[in-house]
Every structure is written in C-alpha cells, then in structure tokens.
C-alpha positions in Angstrom: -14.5 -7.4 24.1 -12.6 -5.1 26.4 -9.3 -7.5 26.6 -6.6 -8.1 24.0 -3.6 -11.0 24.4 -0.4 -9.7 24.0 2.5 -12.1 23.1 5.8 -11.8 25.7 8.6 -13.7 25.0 10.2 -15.5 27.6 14.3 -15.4 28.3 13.6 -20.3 28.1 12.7 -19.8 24.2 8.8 -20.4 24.8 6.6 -17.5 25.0 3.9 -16.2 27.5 0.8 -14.2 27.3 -0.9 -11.5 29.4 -4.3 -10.3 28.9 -4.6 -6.8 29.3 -7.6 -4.4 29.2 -8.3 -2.5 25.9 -7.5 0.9 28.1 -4.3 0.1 29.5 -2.2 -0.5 26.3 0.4 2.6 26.8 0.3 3.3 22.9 -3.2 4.6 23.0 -2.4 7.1 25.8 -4.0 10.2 25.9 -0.3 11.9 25.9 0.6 9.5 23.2 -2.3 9.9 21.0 -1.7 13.9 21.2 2.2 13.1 20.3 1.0 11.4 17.2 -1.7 13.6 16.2 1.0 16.8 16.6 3.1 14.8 14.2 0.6 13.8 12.2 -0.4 17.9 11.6 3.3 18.2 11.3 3.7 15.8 7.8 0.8 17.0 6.4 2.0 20.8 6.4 5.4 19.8 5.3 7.0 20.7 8.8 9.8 19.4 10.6 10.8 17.0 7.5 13.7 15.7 7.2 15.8 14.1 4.1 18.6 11.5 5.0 21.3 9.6 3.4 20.5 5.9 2.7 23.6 3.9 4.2 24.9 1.4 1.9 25.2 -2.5 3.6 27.4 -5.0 1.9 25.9 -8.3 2.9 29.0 -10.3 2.4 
C-alpha cells in the first residue's frame, strides 16, 4: 500500500485524518535520512556526546 493515515487533531476536540502517500512523509526525506544517518555514525564512534544534569521536579 503506497498510503498511510495520519491522525490531526482538530482545534473542536474531535480529530481528522489525511491520507498521505508513503513518499511524502517529511521524516523519510532524503536530507533527513542523511541527518540521521550522520548522527547515527556520530554515536557509534563516541562523537559529539554529551553528558547532562538530570533536573530534579518536585511534583507537589
């Protein structure tokens, strides 16, 4: 199937769909796909890591 349904939620609380073809969806764009393959190599060589702080939340 070349189509997928993609859920849009409308501003009246119900939701709508659109059907799109399987080569439009913007994730799987060729300039996207590079972007994540680059990062991708990136983790696996141990570059451009980064350790951060985990913020404490008080849920009161």
């Amino acid at each position: 199937m070349d189509t997928e349904r993609v859920g849009i939620n409308g501003n009246m609380g119900g939701s709508r769909t659109k059907t799109i073809g399987a080569g439009e969806d913007p994730f799987y764009s060729e300039a996207n796909m590079a972007e994540l393959m680059r990062r991708i190599a990136d983790i696996e060589a141990g570059r451009n890591l980064a350790q951060h702080d985990l913020i404490e939340v008080d849920d009161d």
